[in-house]
N, C-alpha and C positions, 0 to 999 in steps of 0.2 A: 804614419809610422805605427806601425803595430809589432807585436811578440808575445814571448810567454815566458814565465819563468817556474823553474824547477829546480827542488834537490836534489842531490845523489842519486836517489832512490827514485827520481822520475815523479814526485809526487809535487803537484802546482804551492808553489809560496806565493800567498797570500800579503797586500800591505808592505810590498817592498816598496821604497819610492824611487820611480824611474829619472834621471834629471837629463836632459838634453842639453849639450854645449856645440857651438858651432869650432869651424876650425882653428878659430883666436880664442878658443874654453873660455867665450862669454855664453851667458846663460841666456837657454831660447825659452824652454818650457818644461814642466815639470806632469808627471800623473803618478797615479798607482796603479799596484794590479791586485786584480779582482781577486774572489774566490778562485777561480780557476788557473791564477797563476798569469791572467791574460795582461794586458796593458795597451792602450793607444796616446798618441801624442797627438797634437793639432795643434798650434802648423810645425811643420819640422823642417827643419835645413839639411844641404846633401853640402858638402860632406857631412856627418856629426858624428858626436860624442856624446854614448853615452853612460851615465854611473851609475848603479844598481846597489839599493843601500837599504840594509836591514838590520836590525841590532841582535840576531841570533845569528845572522850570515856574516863573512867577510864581505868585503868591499870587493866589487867586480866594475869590469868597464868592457867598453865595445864599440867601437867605431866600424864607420861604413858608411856608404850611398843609396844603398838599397831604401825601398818603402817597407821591406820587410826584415825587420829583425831576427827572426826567427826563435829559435828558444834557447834563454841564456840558463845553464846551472851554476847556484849557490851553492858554494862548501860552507858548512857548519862551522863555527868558532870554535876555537879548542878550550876557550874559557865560557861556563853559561852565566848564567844570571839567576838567582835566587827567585822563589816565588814572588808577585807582585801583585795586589789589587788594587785598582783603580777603581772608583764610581765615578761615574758624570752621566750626563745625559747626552744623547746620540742626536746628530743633527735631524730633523726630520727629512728639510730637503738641500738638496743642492742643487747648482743651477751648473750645467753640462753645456757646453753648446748649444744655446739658446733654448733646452730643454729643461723642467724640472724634475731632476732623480729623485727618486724615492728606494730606499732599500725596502722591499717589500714583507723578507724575515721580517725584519724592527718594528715595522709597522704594527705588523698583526700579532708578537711575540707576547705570547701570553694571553691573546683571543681566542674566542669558542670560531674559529675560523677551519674549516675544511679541506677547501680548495683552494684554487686559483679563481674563479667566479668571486667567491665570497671575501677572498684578500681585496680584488678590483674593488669592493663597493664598503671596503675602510680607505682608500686613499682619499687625503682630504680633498672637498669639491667633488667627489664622485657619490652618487647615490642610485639606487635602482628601486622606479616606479612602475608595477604592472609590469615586471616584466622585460624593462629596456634599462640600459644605463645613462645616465645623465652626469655629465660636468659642470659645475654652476660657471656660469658666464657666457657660455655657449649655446648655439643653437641645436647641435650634436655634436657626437664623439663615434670616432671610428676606433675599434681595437684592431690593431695588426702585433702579427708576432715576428719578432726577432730583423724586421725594418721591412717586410712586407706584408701585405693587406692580406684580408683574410678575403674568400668569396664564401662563404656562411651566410645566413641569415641568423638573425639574432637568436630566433630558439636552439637551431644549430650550434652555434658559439656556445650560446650558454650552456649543452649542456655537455660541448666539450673538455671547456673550460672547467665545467663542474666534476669531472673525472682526472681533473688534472693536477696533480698534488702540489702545495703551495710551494713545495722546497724545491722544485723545478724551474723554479721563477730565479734570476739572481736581481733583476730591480724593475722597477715602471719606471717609464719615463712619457711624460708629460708633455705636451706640446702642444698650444692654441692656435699654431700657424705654421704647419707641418710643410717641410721642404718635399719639392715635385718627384724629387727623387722615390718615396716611398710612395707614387701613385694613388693619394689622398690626399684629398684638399679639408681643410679647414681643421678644426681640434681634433687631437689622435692621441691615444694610448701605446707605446711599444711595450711590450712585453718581452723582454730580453732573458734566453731563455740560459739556466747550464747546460755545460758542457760536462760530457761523462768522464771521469777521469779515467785512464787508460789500463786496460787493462782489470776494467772490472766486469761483474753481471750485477745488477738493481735490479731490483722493482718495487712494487707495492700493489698490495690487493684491499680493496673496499668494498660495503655494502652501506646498504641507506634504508631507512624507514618511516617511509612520511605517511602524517595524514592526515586530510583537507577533507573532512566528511569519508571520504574514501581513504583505505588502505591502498598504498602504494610503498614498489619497490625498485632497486638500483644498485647492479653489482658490474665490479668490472675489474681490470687489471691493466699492468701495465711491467714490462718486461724491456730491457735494455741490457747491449752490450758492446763496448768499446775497447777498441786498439789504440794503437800510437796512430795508426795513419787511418783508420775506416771507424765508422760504427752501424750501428743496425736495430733496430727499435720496433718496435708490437703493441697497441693501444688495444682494447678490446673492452667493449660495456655495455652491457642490456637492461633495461628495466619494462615495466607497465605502469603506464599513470594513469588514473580512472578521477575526472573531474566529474562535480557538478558545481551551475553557478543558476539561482533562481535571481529573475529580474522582475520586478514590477510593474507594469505600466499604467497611468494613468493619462487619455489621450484625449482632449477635447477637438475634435475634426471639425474643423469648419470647411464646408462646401457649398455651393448657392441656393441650395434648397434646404440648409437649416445646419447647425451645430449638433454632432453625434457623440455622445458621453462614451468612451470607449476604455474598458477595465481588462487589462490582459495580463493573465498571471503564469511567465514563461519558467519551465523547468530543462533545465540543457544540461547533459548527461554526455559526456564522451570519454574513452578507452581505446588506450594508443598501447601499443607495444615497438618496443623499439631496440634494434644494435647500431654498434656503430664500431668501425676496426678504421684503423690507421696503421699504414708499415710504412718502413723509412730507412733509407741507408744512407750513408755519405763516407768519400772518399775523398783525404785532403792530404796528400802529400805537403811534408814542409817546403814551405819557399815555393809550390808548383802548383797553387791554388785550388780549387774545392770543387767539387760536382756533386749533387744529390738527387735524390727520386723519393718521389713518395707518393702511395696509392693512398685517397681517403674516400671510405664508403660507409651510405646509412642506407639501412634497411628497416622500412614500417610496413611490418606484412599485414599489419591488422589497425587499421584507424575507423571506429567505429564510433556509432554516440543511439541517445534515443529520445529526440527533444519533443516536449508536449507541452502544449498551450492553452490552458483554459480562461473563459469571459464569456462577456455579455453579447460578442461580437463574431466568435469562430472558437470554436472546438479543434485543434488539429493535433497532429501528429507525423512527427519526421524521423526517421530511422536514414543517416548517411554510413555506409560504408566502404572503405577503399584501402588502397597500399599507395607506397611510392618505395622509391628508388635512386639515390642518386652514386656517380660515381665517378671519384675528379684524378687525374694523373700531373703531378708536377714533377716538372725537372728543371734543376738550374746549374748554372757554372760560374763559376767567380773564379775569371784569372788570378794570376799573380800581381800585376800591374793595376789591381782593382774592379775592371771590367766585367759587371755583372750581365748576363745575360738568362733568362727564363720562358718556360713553354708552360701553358697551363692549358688543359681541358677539363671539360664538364660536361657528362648529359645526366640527365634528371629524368624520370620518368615519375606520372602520375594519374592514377584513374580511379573515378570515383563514380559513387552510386548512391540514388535516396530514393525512398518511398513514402509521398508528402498523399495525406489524407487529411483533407480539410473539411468540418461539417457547421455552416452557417448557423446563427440564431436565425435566420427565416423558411431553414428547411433547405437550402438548395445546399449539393453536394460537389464536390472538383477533387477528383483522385486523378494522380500523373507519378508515373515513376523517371528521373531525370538518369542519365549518366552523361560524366564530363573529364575529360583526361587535356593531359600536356605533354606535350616533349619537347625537352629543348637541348643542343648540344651547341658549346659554347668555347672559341680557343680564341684564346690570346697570346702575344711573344711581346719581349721588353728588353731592351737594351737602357743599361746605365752607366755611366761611365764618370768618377769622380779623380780629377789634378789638383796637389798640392802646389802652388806657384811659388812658393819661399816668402817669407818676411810674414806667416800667417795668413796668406791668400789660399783660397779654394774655390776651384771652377769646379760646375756640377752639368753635366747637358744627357740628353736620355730620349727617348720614342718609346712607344706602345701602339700596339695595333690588335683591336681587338673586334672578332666577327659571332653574333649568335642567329641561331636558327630556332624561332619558337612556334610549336602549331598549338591551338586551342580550339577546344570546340564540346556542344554544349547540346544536347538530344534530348527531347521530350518525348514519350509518351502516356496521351493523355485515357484515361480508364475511364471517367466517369465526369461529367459536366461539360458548359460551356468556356472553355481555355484556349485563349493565343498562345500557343507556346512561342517562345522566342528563342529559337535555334541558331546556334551559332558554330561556324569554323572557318576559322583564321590564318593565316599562315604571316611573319614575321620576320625580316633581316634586317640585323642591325648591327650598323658600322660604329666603329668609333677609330680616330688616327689621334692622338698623343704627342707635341714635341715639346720640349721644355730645355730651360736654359738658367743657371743660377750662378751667383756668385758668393763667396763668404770669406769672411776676417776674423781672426781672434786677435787680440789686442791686449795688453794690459791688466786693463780694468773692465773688460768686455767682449761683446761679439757683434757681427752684426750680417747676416744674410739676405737676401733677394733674389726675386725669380720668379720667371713669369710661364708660365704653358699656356700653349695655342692647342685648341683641340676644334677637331669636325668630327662631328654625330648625322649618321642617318639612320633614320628608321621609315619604312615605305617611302613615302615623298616626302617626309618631313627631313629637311636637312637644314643644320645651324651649325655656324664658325662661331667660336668663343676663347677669349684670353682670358688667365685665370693669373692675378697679380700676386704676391707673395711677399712679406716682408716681415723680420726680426731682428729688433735693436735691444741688446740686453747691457744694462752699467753698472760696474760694482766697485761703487766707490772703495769699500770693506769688505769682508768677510759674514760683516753682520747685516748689511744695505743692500740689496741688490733690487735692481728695477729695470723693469721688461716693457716693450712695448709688441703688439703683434697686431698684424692686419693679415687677413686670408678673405679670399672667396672661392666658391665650390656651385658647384651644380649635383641636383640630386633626382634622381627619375623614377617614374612610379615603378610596381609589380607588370609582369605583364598581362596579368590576367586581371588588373585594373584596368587597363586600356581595352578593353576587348567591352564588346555591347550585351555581355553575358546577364542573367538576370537570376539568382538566388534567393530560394525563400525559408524565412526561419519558421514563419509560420505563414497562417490565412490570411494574416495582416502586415507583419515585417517583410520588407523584402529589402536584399543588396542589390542593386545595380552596379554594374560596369561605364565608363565611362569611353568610349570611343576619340580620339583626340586629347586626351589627358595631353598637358606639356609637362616638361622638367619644372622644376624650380629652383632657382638660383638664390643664394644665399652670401650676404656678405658680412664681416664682423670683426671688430676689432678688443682687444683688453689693453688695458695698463695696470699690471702685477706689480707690487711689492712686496717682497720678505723681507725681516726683519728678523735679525738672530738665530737666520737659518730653520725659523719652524712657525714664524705668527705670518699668515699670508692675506694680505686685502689688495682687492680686486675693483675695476673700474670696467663695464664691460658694454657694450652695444651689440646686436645683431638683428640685421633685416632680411626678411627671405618675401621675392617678389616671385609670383606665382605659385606662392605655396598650394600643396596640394595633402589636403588633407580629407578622412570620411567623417560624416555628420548626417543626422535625424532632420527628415521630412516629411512633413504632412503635404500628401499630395494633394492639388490643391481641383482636380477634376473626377477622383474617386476615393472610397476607404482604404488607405494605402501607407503607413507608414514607411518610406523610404532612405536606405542606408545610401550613401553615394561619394565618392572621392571626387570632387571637383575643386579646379585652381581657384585660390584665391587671390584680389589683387596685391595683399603686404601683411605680411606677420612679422610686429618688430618688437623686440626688448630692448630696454637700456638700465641699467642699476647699478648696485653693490654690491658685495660680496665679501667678508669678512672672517677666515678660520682661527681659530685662536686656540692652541692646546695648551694643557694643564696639568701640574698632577699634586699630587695629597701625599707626601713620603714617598713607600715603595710598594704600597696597595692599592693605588687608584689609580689609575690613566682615564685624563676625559681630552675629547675634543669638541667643540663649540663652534657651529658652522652657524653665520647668520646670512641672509640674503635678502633684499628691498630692490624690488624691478617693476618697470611700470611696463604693460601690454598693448598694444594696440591692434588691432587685427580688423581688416578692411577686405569688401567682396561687394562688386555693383554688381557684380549677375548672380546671386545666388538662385537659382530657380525664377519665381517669378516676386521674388526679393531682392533688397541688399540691406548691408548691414557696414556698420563702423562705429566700431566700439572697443574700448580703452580699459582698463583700470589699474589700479597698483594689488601687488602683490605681495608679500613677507613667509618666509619660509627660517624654522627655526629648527636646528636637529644638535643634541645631544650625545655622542656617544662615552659609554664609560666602561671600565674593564678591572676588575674589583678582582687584588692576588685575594682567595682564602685564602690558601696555603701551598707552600713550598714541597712540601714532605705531608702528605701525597701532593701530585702538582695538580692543584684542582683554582681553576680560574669562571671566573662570573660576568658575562657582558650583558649588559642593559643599555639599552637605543631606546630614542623619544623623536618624534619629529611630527611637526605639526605645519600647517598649510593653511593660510586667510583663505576667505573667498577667490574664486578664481574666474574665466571665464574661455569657454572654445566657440569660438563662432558663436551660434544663437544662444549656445549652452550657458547659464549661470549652474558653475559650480560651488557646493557647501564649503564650507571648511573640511579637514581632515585631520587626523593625526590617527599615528600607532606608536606602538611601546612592542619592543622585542627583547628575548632575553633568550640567555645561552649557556651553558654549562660545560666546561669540557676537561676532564679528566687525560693525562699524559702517565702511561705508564711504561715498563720494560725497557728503562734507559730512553725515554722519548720514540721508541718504535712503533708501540698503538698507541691507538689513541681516541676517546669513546668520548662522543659529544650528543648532548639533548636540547633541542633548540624548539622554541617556541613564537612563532611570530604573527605579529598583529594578533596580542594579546585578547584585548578587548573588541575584535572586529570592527572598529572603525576606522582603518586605513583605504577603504572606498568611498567614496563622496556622493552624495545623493549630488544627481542632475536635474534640472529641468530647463524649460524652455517657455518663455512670457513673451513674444514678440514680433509685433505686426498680425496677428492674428493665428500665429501659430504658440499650442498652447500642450503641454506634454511635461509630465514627469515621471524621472527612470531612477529605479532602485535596485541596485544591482550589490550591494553590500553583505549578503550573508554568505555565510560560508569561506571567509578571507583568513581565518586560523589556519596557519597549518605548523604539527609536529611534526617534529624530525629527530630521529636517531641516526646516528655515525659511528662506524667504526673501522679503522684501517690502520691498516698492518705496514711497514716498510721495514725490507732486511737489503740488503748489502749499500745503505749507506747512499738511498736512492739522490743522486740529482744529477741532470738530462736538462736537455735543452727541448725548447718547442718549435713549431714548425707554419709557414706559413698553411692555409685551411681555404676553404673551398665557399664561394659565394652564390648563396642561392635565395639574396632575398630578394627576387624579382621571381622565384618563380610560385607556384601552389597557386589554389583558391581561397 
């Protein structure tokens, strides 16, 4: 049961509470409605009643059969109510349909917080390492927006998401064991996006100023305008990023004719230019369901770098140049009756080029210029379909069919020495069929879902049948109790330009391999959550992934040859705790206290012409705080701390770690701009010295400098911007 409500004047009321009565006006269920005036019920009775009740409106009612409400208007009271201030403290989460809300404003209100990127990585249990986002108790998280997946790859996401301004956001919602419905197996982030209110134009325009050794930049916009029945939307952003990251090596090579001390001091240099546009319409008649489109495109006309390697060992020099291309078309429709149906396409282009100059410590010389390109186009269709059954039942069943076409391939020529080139082109189809089936309850004091999907994958000959189990029992004995139980499993499959025999070299001595035959890797994992008073949350969690497939350092073991390479391992598993605790100090301090204790295990009988199995525990401890100056001007101060024991990847023993970040952010012109200076990884030690002791492979990698980076913000927002977002375009299977 859904609807909206509105005043007079067409404008969405906020915090009405919707009450649901069957046809004997006993009481079924009760919600509110959102910002946007929205509201849903679960589960709902046909006939019903129902009462719409707010203390600045009269009292309204509504009966009917429909699944759709449509939209009720409020008349104003003829008597108001005098001014009122309340303080208390705002729940942090609630538990939704076996999900955890977060309002995501609240969260961040009053952080040196930017975007939408930067809100994700204050929700509590969410953090972001090098780069990726992590959930504690999980083995990964998937973000989708507004209940579907994204097809992005995580730099894409990121830095969509990083032009996406937080007040477009209206909550997170959380979920360790996501229903088959939204085409993502195991922990997922929704991002549920507003809605334009009718009859307005928004936007907001920004710019960015980082830098990480390099000056770098980041400007973009964003423009919206909405009806009562359509809207229509413009994303647009461009910057240049110019990294460097210098690594260390120290590599003792053992080979049969003696141990070689190998000292390699790598300098890596690259400069990206990049846009990226997004357009979007939709048309949703009341009561007559919804249709939308929407083009998303990136364009990198210039990805350059210029890496040099000097030692004891090889002299070299690599200069990579190239573009890409990608660009995705989604349409979907959502009857009245619920019946979601969606078409997606993708093709991606990308080619590349490098000029490797290698000059031995024994005088011999090996010059070769490479080029390597991709194309892949990719469609998928999905049918879902969600029945209310009465008494709080819900049937959920659905198909996906999805076909990609990928070529790769990979040309030497060699200028100068004795070189195998290892030439590659490949060509790629890959099936996948999708069915799924679920059932759910709300109850009382609870929920409780299940569901299971069968899916077939082929790619060349390799073909596998797989069922993917799903389960969520949530009880609330209180208001202040609540306790979750979730189980999920998922499959996850490499890049495709991992599975290819392709061979890449950083320098005379690094080189990336491809792996030919890569398998998926399946993953399975369970939590049992606690909250407590709606905001202290501890955590019980397990997760195992068999056939994990991850990249790692080798010493080859028949020539000088340090080797990068992604191969399956046979189990990588966690099990711990997890504990968040927030706090605060009066009406000038907000902290949150995340602690985490998990023990590792990670096992591989074929690693090369090794294996390994090896354990240990871990502890992870992070800080955040968020310090009012002051009111008048509105100027706020966040400071993060987060620190890391020992760790270990495969052969790798990693150091300890910790950084400290802090933030400044100035709100001025009635909260419209808003000028933020952020500084992170303070001290440079949020990278971890590696190395490697073991079985006769002997290597340490230093890759820690250069990890500060400054940043400035500033962005503008005029007509009162807040939009909804949109599902995005998946491309982390493709690139080199």
């Amino acid at each position: 049961m859904r609807g909206r409500v509105e005043d007079t004047e067409g404008r969405p009321v906020p915090g009405v509470a919707v009450v649901m009565l069957d046809a004997d006006s006993a009481y079924v269920a009760a919600a509110a409605s959102d910002a946007e005036g929205r509201f849903e019920i679960v589960p709902a009775v046909k006939p019903y009643r129902l009462l719409f009740q707010h203390i600045s409106y009269e009292l309204a009612a509504l009966s009917g059969a429909s699944g759709e409400a449509g939209t009720v208007t409020l008349h104003e009271r003829s008597t108001g109510i005098g001014a009122v201030v309340v303080e208390g403290e705002r729940p942090v989460v609630r538990i939704e349909q076996g999900r955890l809300a977060y309002d995501l404003q609240a969260v961040v209100r009053g952080k040196a917080v930017n975007n939408a990127y930067e809100a994700l990585t204050q929700l509590p249990g969410v953090s972001e390492r090098q780069g990726t986002l992590t959930l504690a108790g999980t083995g990964s998280v998937t973000v989708i927006l507004n209940g579907r997946p994204t097809t992005m790859d995580a730099a894409q996401l990121e830095a969509l998401l990083r032009s996406t301004p937080v007040e477009r956001i209206e909550k997170a919602e959380i979920m360790y064991s996501a229903p088959p419905q939204y085409h993502v197996r195991g922990a997922a982030i929704n991002l549920v996006m507003r809605r334009a209110a009718a009859g307005t134009l928004t936007g907001e325009v920004h710019g960015d100023y980082s830098n990480r050794y390099y000056g770098n930049w980041e400007a973009g916009g964003n423009l919206v305008f909405a009806a009562r029945e359509w809207s229509a939307d413009i994303t647009y952003s461009a910057g240049q990023t110019r990294s460097k990251r210098l690594i260390d090596l120290l590599s003792r090579h053992t080979l049969a004719d003696g141990t070689y001390d190998i000292e390699q001091h790598q300098d890596l240099v690259s400069e990206t230019t990049a846009h990226r546009l997004r357009a979007s319409a939709e048309y949703a008649p009341e009561n007559k369901g919804r249709v939308s489109a929407a083009y998303t495109a990136s364009f990198t006309p210039r990805n350059a770098g210029d890496s040099r390697a000097e030692g004891n060992f090889v002299r070299s020099s690599n200069r990579p140049d190239g573009d890409a291309a990608m660009h995705n078309l989604a349409l979907r429709y959502t009857t009245a009756s619920g019946t979601d149906l969606a078409l997606d396409y993708t093709h991606y282009r990308t080619d590349d080029r490098a000029a490797m100059r290698n000059e031995y410590a024994d005088g011999t010389k090996r010059d070769f210029d490479v080029a390597s390109g991709q194309r892949i186009d990719r469609l998928s269709f999905s049918l879902d379909q969600r029945h209310e059954a009465g008494k709080g039942w819900e049937v959920t069943y659905g198909a996906l069919l999805g076909w990609t076409s990928d070529r790769d391939w990979q040309r030497y020529t060699v200028l100068l020495g004795d070189f195998d080139a290892p030439e590659t082109d490949s060509r790629l189809d890959e099936w996948t069929g999708n069915l799924y089936a679920g059932i759910g309850r709300q109850f009382a004091r609870g929920s409780f879902s299940l569901s299971a999907a069968g899916e077939y994958y082929r790619l060349g000959d390799y073909e596998n049948w797989s069922v993917y189990p799903q389960a969520t029992f949530v009880w609330m004995p209180s208001a202040e109790h609540v306790l979750q139980l979730s189980l999920a499993s998922d499959k996850s499959y490499p890049s495709y330009w991992e599975m290819q025999g392709a061979v890449s070299y950083i320098d005379g001595y690094s080189e990336i391999h491809g792996t030919p035959g890569l398998r998926p890797m399946r993953s399975y994992e369970g939590q049992v959550v606690y909250v407590l008073e709606q905001k202290y949350i501890f955590m019980l969690f397990w997760n195992e992934t068999r056939d994990h497939f991850q990249q790692t350092a080798w010493q080859a073991s028949d020539r000088l040859a340090l080797v990068y390479q992604t191969l399956n391992w046979d189990t990588n598993r966690q099990w711990g705790a997890n504990a968040i605790v927030p706090f605060r100090i009066g009406r000038w301090l907000d902290s949150r206290l995340t602690l985490t204790g998990l023990r590792m295990t990670q096992r591989c009988d074929a690693f090369h012409d090794l294996s390994f199995d090896r354990s240990k525990w871990i502890g992870v401890v992070r800080l955040d705080n968020t310090v009012r100056i002051s009111r008048k001007p509105d100027l706020t101060l966040d400071l993060a701390a987060f620190c890391q024991s020992p760790a270990i990847q495969g052969t790798y023993d990693i150091d300890p770690a910790w950084s400290v970040d802090a933030g400044l952010r100035w709100n001025f012109d009635r909260k419209r701009a808003s000028l933020t200076v952020r500084c992170d990884d303070l001290f440079e030690s949020g990278v971890p010295f590696a190395r490697v002791r073991y079985r006769g492979q002997w290597l340490d990698m230093d890759s820690g400098a250069y990890s500060r980076t400054f940043t400035v913000h500033f962005s503008y927002r005029f007509g009162s911007y807040k939009e909804r977002k949109h599902k995005e375009v998946d491309t982390s299977r493709f690139g080199h």
